[in-house]
C-alpha positions as a Python dict, from the first residue, in 0.01 Angstrom:
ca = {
    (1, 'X'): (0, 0, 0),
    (2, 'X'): (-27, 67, -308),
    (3, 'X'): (199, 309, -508),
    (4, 'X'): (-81, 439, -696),
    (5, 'X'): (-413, 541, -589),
    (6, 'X'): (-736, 357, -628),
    (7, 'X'): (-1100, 283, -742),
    (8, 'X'): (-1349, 56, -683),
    (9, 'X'): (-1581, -212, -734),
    (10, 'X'): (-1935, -405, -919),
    (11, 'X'): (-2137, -569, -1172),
    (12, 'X'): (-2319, -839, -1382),
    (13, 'X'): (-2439, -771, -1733),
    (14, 'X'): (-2087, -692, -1879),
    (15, 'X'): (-1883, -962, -2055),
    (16, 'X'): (-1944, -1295, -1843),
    (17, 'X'): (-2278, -1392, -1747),
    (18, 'X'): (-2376, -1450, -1360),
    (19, 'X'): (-2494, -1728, -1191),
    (20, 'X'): (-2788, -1668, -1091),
    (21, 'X'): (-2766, -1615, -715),
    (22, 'X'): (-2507, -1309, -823),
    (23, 'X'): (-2781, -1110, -997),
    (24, 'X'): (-3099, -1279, -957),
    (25, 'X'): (-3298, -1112, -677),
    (26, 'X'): (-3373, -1320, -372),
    (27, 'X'): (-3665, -1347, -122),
    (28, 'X'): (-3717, -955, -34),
    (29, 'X'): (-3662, -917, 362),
    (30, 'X'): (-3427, -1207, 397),
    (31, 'X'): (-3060, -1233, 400),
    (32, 'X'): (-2891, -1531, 231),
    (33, 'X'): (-2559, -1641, 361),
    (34, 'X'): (-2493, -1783, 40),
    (35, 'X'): (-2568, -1546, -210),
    (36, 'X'): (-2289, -1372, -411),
    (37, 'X'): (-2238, -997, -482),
    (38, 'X'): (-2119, -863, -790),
    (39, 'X'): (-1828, -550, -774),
    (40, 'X'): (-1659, -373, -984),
    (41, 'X'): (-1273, -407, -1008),
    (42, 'X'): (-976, -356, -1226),
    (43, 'X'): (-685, -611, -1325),
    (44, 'X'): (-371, -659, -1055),
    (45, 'X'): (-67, -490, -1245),
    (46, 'X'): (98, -829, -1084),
    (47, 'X'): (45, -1162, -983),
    (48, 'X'): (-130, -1149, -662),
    (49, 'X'): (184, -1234, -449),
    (50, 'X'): (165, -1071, -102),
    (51, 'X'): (497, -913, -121),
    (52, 'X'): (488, -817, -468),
    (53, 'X'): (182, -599, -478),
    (54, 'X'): (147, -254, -394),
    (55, 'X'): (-120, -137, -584),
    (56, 'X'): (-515, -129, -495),
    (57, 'X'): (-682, -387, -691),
    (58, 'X'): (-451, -628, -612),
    (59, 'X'): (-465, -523, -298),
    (60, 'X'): (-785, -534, -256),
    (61, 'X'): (-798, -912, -318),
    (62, 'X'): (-562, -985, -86),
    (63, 'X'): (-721, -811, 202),
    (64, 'X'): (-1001, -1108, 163),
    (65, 'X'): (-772, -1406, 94),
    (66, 'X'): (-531, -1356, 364),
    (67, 'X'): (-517, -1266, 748),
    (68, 'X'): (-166, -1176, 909),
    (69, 'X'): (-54, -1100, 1259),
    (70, 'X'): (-235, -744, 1268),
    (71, 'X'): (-540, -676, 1134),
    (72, 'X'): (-654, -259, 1076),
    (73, 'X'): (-963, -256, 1240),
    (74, 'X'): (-1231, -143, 981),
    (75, 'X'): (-1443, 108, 1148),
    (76, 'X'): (-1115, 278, 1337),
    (77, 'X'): (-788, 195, 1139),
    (78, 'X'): (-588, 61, 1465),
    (79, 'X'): (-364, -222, 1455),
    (80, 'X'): (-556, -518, 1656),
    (81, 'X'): (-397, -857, 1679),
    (82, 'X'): (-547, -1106, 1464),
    (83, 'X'): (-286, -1433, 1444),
    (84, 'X'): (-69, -1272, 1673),
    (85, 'X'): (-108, -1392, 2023),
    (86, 'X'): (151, -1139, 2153),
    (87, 'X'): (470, -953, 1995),
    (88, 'X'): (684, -877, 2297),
    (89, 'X'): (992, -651, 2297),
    (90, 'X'): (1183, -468, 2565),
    (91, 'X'): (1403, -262, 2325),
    (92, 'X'): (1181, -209, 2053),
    (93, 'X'): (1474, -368, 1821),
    (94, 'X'): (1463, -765, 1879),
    (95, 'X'): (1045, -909, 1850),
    (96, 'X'): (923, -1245, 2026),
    (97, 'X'): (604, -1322, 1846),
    (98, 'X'): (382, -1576, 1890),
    (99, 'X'): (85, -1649, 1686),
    (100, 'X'): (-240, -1803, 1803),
    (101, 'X'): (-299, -2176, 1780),
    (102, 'X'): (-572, -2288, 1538),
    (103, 'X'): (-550, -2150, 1182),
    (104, 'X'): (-511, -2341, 922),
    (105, 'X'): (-427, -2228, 543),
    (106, 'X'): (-753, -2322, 299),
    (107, 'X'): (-589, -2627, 167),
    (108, 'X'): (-575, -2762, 554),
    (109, 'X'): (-194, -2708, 583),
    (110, 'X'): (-166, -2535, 954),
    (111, 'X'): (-58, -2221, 1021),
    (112, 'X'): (332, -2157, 1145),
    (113, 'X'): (543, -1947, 1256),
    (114, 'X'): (725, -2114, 943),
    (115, 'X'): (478, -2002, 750),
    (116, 'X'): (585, -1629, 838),
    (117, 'X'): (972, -1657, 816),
    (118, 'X'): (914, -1833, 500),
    (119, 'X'): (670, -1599, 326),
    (120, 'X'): (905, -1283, 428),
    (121, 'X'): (1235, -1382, 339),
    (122, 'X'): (1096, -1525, -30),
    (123, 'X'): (951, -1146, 15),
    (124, 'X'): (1314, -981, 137),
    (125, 'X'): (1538, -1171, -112),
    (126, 'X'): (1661, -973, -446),
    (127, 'X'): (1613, -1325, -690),
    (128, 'X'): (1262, -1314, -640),
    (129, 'X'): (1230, -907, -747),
    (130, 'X'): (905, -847, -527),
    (131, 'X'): (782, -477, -528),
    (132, 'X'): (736, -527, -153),
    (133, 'X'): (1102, -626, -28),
    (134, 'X'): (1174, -266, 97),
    (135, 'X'): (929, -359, 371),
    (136, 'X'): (1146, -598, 502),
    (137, 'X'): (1506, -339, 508),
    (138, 'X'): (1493, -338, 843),
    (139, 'X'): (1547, -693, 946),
    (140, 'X'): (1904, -795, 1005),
    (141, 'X'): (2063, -936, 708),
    (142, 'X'): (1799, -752, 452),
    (143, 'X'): (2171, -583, 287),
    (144, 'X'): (2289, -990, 215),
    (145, 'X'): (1967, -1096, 109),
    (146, 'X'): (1922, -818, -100),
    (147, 'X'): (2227, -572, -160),
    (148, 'X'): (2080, -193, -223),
    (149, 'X'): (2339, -211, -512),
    (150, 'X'): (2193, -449, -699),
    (151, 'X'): (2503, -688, -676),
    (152, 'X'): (2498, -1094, -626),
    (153, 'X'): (2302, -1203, -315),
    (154, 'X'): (2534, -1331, -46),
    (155, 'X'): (2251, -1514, 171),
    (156, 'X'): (1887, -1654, 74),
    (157, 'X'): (1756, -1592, 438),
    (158, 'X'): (1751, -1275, 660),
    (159, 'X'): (1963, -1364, 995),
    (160, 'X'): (1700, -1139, 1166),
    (161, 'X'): (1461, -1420, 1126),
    (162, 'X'): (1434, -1717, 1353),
    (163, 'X'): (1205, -1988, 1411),
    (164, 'X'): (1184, -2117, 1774),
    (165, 'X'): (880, -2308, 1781),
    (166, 'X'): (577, -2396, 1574),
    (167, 'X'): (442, -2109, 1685),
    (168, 'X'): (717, -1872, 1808),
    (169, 'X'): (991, -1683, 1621),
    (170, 'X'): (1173, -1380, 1668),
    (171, 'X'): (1271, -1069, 1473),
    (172, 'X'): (1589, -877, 1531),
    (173, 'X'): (1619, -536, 1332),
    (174, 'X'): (1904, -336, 1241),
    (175, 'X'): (1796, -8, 1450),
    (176, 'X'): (1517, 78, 1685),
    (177, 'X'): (1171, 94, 1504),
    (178, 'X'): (898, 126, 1759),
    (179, 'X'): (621, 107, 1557),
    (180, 'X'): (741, -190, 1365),
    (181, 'X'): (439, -435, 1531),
    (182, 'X'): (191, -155, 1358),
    (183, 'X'): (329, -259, 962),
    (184, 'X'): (215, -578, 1047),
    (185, 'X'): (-63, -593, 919),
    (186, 'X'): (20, -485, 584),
    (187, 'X'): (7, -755, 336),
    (188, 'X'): (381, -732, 286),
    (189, 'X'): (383, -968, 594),
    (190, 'X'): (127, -1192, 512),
    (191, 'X'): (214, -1601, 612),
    (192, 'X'): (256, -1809, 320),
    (193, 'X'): (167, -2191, 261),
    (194, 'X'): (382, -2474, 130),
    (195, 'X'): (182, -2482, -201),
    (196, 'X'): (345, -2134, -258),
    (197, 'X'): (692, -2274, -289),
    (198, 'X'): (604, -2652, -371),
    (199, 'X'): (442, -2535, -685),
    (200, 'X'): (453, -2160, -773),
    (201, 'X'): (287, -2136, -1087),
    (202, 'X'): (-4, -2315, -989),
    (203, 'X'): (-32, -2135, -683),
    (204, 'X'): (-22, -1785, -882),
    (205, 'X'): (-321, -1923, -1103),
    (206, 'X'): (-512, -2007, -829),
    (207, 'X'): (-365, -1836, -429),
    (208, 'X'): (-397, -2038, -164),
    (209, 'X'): (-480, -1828, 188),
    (210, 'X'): (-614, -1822, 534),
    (211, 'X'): (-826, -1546, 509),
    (212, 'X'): (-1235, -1541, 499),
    (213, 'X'): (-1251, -1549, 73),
    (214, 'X'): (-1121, -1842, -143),
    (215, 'X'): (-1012, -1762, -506),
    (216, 'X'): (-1254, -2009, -710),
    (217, 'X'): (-1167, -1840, -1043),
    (218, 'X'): (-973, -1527, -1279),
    (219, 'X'): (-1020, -1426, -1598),
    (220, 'X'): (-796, -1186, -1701),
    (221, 'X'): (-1027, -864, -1870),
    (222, 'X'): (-1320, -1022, -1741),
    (223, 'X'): (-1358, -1165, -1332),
    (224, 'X'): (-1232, -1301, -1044),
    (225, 'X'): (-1475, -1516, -835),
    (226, 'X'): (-1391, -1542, -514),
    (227, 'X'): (-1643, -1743, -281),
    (228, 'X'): (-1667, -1779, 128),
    (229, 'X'): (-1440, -2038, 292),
    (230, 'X'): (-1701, -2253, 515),
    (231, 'X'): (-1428, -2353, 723),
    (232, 'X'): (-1245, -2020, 791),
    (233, 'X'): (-1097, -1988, 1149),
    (234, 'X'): (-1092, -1625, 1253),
    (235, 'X'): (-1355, -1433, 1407),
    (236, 'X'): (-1475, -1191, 1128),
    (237, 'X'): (-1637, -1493, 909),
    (238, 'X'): (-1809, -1356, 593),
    (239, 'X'): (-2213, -1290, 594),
    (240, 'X'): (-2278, -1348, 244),
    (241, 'X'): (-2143, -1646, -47),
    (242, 'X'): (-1877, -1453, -190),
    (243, 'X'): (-1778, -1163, -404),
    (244, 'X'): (-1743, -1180, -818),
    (245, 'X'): (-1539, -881, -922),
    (246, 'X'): (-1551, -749, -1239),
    (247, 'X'): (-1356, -575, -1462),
    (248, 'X'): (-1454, -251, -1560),
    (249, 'X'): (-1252, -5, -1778),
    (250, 'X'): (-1434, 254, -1724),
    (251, 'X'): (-1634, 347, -1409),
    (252, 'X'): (-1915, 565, -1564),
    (253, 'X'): (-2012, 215, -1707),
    (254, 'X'): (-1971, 15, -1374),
    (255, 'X'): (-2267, 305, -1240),
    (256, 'X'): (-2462, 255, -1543),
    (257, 'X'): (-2466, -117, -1460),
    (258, 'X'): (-2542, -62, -1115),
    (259, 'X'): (-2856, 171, -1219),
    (260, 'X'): (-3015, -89, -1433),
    (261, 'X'): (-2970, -355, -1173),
    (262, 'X'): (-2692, -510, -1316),
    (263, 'X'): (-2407, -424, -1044),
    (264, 'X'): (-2415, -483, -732),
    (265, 'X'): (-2149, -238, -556),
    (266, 'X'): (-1935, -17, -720),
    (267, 'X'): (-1707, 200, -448),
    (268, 'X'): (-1578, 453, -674),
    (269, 'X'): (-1876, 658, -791),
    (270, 'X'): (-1757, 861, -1167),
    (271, 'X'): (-1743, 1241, -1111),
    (272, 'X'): (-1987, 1272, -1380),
    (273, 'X'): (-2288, 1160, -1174),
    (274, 'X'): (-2193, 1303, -829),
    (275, 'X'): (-2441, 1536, -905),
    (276, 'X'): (-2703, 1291, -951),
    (277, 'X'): (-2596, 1037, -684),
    (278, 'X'): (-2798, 1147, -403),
    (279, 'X'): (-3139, 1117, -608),
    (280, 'X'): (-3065, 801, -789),
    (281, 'X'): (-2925, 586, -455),
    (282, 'X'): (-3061, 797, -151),
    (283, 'X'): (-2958, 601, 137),
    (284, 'X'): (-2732, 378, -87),
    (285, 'X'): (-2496, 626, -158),
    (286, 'X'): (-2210, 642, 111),
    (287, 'X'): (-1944, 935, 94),
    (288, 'X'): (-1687, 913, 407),
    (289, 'X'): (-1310, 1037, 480),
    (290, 'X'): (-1016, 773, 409),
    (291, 'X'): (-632, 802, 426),
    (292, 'X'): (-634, 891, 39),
    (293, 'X'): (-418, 1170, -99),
    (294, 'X'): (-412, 1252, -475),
    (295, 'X'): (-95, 1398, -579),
    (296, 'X'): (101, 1457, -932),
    (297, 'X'): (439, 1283, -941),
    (298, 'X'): (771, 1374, -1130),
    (299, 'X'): (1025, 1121, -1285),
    (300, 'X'): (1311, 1264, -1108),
    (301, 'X'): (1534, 973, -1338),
    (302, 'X'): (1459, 1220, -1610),
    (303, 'X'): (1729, 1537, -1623),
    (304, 'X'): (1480, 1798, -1688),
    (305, 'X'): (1351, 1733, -1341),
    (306, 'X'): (1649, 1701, -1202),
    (307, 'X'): (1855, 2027, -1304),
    (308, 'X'): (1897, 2328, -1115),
    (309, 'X'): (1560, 2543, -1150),
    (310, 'X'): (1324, 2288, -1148),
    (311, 'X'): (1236, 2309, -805),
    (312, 'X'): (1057, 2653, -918),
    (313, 'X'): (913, 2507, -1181),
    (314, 'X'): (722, 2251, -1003),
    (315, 'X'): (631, 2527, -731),
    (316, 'X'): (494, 2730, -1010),
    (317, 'X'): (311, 2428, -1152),
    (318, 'X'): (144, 2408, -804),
    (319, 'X'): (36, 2741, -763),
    (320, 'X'): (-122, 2723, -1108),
    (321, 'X'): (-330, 2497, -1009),
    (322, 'X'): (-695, 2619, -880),
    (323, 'X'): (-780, 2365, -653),
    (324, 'X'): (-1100, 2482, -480),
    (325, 'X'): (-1249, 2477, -792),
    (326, 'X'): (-1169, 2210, -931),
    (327, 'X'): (-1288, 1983, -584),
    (328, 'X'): (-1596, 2183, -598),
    (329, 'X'): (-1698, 2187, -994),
    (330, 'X'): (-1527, 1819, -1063),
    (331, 'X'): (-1609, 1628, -765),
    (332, 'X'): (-1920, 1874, -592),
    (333, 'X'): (-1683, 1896, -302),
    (334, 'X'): (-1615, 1528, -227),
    (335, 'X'): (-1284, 1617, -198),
    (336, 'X'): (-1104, 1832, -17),
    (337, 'X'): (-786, 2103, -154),
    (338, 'X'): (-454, 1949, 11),
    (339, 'X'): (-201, 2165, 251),
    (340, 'X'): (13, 1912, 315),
    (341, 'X'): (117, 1536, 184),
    (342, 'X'): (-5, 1339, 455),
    (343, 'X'): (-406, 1291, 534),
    (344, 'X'): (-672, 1441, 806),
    (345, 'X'): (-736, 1122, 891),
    (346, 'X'): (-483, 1075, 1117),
    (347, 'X'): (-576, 1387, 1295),
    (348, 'X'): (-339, 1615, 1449),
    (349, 'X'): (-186, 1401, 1704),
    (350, 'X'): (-83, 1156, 1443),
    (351, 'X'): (101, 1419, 1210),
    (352, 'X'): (-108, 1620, 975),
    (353, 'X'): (-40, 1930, 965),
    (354, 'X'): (-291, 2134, 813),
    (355, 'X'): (-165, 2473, 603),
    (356, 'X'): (196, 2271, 598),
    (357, 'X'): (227, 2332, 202),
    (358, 'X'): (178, 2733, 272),
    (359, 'X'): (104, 2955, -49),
    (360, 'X'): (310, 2644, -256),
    (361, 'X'): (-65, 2507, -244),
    (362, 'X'): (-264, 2810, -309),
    (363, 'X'): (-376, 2941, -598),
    (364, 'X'): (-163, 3168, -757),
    (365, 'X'): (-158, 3258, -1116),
    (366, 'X'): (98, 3551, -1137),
    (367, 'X'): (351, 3392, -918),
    (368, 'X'): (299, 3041, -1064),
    (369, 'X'): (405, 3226, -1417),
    (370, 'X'): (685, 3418, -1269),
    (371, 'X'): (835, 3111, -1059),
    (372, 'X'): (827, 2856, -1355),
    (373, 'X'): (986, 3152, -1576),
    (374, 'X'): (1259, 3167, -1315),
    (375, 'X'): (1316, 2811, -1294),
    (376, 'X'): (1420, 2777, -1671),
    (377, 'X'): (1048, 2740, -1859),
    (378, 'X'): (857, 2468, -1864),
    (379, 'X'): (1113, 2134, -1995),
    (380, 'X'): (1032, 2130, -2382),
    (381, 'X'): (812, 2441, -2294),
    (382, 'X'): (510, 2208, -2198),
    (383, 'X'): (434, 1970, -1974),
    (384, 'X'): (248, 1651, -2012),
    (385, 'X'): (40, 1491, -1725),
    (386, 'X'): (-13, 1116, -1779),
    (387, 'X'): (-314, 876, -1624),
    (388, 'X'): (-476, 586, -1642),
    (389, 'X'): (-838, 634, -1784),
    (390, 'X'): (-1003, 332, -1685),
    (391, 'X'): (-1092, 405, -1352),
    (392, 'X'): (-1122, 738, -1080),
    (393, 'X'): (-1285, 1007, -1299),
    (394, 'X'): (-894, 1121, -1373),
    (395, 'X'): (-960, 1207, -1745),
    (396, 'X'): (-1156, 1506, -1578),
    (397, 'X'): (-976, 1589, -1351),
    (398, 'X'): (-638, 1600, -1520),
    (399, 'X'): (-833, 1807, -1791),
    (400, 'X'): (-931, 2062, -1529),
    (401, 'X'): (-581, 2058, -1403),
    (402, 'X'): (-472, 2114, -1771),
    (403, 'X'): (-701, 2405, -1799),
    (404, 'X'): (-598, 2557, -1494),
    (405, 'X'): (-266, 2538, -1566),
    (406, 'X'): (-304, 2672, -1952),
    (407, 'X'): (-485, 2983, -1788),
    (408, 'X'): (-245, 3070, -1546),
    (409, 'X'): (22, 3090, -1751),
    (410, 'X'): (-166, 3244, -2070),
    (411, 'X'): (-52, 2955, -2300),
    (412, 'X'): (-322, 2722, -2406),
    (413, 'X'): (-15, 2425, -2514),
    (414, 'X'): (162, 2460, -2198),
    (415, 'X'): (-41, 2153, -2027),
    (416, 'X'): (-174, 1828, -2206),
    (417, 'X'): (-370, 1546, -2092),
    (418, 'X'): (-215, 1161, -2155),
    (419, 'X'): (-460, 875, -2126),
    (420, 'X'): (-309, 552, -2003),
    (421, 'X'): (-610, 266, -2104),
    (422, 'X'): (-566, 8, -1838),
    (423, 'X'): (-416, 114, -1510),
    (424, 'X'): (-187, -201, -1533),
    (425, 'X'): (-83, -32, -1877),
    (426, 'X'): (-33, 271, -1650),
    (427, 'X'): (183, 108, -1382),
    (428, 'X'): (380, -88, -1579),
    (429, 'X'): (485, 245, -1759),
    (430, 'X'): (556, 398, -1411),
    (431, 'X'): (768, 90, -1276),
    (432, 'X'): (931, 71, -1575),
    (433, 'X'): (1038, 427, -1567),
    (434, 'X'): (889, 569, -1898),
    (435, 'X'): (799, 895, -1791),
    (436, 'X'): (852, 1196, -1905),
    (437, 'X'): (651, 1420, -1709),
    (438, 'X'): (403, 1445, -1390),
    (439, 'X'): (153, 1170, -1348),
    (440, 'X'): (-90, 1073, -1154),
    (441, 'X'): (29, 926, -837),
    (442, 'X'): (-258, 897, -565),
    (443, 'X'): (-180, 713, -233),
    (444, 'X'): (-414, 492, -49),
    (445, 'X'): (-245, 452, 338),
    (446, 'X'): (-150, 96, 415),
    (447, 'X'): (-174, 194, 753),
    (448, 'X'): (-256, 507, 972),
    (449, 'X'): (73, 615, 1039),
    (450, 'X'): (259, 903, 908),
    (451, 'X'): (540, 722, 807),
    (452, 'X'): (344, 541, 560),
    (453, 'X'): (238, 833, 370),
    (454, 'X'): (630, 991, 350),
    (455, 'X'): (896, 644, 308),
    (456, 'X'): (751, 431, 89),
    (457, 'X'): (701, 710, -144),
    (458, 'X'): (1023, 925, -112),
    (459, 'X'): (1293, 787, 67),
    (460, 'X'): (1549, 668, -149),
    (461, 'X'): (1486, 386, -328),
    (462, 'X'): (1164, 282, -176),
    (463, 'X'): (926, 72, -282),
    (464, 'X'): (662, 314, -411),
    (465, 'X'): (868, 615, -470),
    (466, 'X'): (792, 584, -840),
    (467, 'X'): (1002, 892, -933),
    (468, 'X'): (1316, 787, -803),
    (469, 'X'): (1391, 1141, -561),
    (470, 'X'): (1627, 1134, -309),
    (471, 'X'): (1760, 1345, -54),
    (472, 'X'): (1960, 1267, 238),
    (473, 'X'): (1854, 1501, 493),
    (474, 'X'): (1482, 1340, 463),
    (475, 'X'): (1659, 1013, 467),
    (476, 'X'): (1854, 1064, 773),
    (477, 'X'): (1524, 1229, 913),
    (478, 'X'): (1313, 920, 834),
    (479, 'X'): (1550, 707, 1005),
    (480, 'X'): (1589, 906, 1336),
    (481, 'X'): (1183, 904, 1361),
    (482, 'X'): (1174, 528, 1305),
    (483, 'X'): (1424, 478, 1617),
    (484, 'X'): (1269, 721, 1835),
    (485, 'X'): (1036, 557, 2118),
    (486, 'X'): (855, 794, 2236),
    (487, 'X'): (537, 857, 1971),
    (488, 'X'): (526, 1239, 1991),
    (489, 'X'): (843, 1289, 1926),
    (490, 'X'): (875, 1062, 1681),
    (491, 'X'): (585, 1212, 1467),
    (492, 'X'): (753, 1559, 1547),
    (493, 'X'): (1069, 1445, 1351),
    (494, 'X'): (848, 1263, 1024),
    (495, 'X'): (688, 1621, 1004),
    (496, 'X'): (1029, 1791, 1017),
    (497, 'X'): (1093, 1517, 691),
    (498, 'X'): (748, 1616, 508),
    (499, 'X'): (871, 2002, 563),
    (500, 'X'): (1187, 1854, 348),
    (501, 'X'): (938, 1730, 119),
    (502, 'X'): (731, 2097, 91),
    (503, 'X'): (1088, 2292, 42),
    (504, 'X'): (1166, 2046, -255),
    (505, 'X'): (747, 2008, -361),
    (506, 'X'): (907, 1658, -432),
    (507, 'X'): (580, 1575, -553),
    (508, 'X'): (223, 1793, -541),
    (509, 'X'): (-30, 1741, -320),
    (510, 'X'): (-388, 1791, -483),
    (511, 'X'): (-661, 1698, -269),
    (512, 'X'): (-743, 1477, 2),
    (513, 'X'): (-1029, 1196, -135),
    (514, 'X'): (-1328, 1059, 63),
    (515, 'X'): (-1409, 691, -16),
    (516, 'X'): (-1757, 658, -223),
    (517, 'X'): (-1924, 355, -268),
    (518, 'X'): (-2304, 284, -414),
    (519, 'X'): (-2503, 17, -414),
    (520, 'X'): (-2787, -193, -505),
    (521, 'X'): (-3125, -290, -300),
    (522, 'X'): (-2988, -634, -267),
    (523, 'X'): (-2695, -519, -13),
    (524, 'X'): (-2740, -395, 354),
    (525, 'X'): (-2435, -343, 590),
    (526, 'X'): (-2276, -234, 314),
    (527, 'X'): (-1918, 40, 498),
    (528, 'X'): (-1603, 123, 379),
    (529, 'X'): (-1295, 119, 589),
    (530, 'X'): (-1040, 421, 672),
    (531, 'X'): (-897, 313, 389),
    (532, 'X'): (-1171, 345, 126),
    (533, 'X'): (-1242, -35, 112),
    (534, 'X'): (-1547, -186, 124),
    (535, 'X'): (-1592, -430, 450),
    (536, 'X'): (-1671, -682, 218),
    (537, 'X'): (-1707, -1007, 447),
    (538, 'X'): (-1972, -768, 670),
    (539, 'X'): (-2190, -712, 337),
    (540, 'X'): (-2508, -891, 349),
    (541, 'X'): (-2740, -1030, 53),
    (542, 'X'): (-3076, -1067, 83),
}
């Protein structure tokens, strides 16, 4: 998902009070089904439309109001059916899905494979401007429905979509994609109800779903409530009441609140007390590997990125940057330095490819001096690294990033830190193409497959390639892996694209993140998914 990378969750005692079965403390020993748990969280950058969010917290939400075809499982990261019955193909090009019989939306409206075709082409079609549509590019007709060009719409439905029975319809794409029934479970490709089109606005205030969490309430800058749907269909029904997440614009507070018994979960514990989280949480502290990669973008719309040279220059910018130390000082190794722009995660089979970035990665002051020299200097002869400060420790990190880059290059100016407030402030900035330098530009996988962590974020004109790069030969790359059949060689061919990526350091890799998530002695069963969620229906209150 989510076009820039992500923090986490809890709460009570900050702006809006609790009801009382969110912070009170219940019988000790006992789990109640209907207590709530408090989180921490940070505003959506937009309204909490499946296909137009691609960021974490909204994200985040949606992974508890909705259930599509796939679901990742939570302890592995594999695609398991959830609505889907069976997706059938013989050419891995034209899709017969079926969905299971039963589910209903949380208003009562039943499930479809309407519901589907509906809720992607209102997600494919250029008059609705949804950050998601690129997921839907390969469905025939995606070029009427929404012309790369930006001209007039010729159609309002993809011709790659049709409905064959209530709960049958097909998919025909414009080229081979074999692991096209593995995006479905992506949020992108959620089913929408009636209420969604009868009556938009309203349904924006308040989403309607299918999934195990009902939205009861949002304030913006203070909560969302969301509480368990008693009547939810599917098989992973949630143990507790429901979930009130909080808005917190800064994390070091969220942990405060969750030390004085105030918070309830907050999955994003602040650098600052990494050294202290083992003694105050023992066994409530959680540190495990997700598909998370930190990474510093460029705006490749703006010339100085663009020109001949700057390749070295962001090269040199690399190499000045002393990443051991800055994973072991900053985060007391909870993360790990990055060698390539993928994630270990998905292990070597599935395309990472450890030492891929070579000495680009390493730490190397004289060379990172001499390279950005040779590439023209530094554009204005300093570089500026913007961030949103509200959540993910990055005001420290980007400081030590800062300093490392101001001491390899013997110039205390040469890097400055820019503090974002909100990181819907932040977004908005980065979507509406107001940068001027690197900036923070994490990814959180939206599913364990290579290809997730290289299109959406630099083939042309994709939906999360923030910077705008482009370059054919990874294009043409990305699109010969997606057609290919057989797995291997497919992933062979999206590494030959990511090497594109190293030659060009399109964008630098920092460090691979581990999800982190504390908690208080209220919660039990408390895990975070592969991709640094919390398993929030499988938390328990007592």
């Amino acid at each position: 998902m989510r076009g820039a990378m992500h923090a986490r969750w809890a709460a009570c005692a900050v702006a809006v009070a609790l009801a009382a079965t969110a912070c009170g403390s219940g019988d000790s020993g006992s789990s109640d089904a209907g207590a709530v748990l408090s989180a921490s969280w940070g505003d959506p950058q937009k309204p909490l439309e499946p296909a137009n969010t691609n960021e974490v917290q909204g994200g985040k939400v949606l992974d508890m109001i909705f259930r599509g075809l796939k679901r990742y499982d939570p302890e592995t990261g594999e695609a398991k059916d959830m609505l889907a019955e069976k997706i059938e193909t013989s050419d891995s090009q034209t899709f017969t899905i079926t969905i299971k019989d039963g589910w209903t939306f949380s208003d009562g409206e039943k499930v479809t494979a309407r519901s589907f075709v509906d809720a992607w082409n209102y997600g494919a079609s250029l008059k609705n401007n949804q950050r998601n549509s690129y997921f839907f590019r390969y469905i025939e007709g995606y070029d009427k429905v929404h012309p790369e060009d930006g001209g007039k719409q010729s159609a309002d439905t993809l011709s790659g979509l049709e409905v064959v029975d209530d709960r049958t319809f097909t998919v025909e794409l414009t080229q081979k994609f074999s692991s096209f029934p593995d995006t479905l479970g992506y949020n992108a490709f959620a089913p929408l109800p009636r209420a969604f089109f009868d009556d938009h606005d309203a349904w924006v205030k308040k989403p309607i779903g299918n999934g195990p969490y009902l939205v009861d309430s949002y304030t913006r800058g203070s909560q969302m409530a969301l509480r368990t749907w008693a009547d939810y269909p599917g098989p992973d029904t949630a143990r507790n009441g429901g979930v009130d997440l909080k808005v917190y614009t800064d994390n070091n507070t969220a942990y405060t609140d969750l030390m004085a018994g105030n918070l309830d979960l907050v999955d994003d514990v602040p650098a600052a007390q990494l050294k202290n989280v083992r003694n105050d949480l023992g066994d409530r502290y959680l540190n495990s590997p997700a598909g998370i990669l930190q990474t510093l973008a460029f705006p490749y719309y703006d010339d100085a990125w663009n020109k001949p040279g700057a390749e070295k220059v962001r090269k040199g910018l690399s190499m000045a940057i002393d990443r051991k130390q800055i994973t072991d000082t900053i985060f007391h190794r909870t993360r790990t330095p990055a060698t390539d722009w993928t994630s270990p995660v998905l292990g070597e089979d599935g395309g990472f490819r450890d030492g891929l970035c070579g000495e680009s990665c390493a730490y190397k002051p004289d060379k990172a001096k001499k390279l950005i020299e040779e590439g023209g200097g530094l554009p204005g002869g300093r570089v500026t690294i913007t961030f949103n400060a509200d959540t993910g420790s990055h005001r420290e990190w980007v400081n030590a990033v800062c300093n490392s880059i101001n001491n390899a290059l013997d110039d205390e100016r040469a890097c400055t830190a820019n503090p974002v407030g909100t990181f819907a402030d932040f977004r908005n900035r980065i979507t509406g193409h107001k940068m001027s330098g690197p900036f923070r530009a994490g990814w959180q996988m939206d599913y364990p497959l290579i290809q997730n962590f290289l299109q959406p974020l630099y083939y042309t004109n994709a939906s999360s390639n923030d910077g705008k790069w482009s370059d054919k030969e990874f294009d043409g790359l990305v699109d010969r892996a997606n057609q290919e059949t057989d797995t291997a060689k497919a992933v062979a061919l999206f590494q030959q694209a990511q090497e594109v990526v190293r030659d060009h350091m399109a964008a630098i890799p920092l460090w691979y993140q581990n999800g982190s998530a504390g908690w208080s002695e209220r919660l039990s069963a408390v895990k975070l998914n592969p991709f640094s969620v919390p398993v929030y229906e499988q938390i328990k209150v007592s």
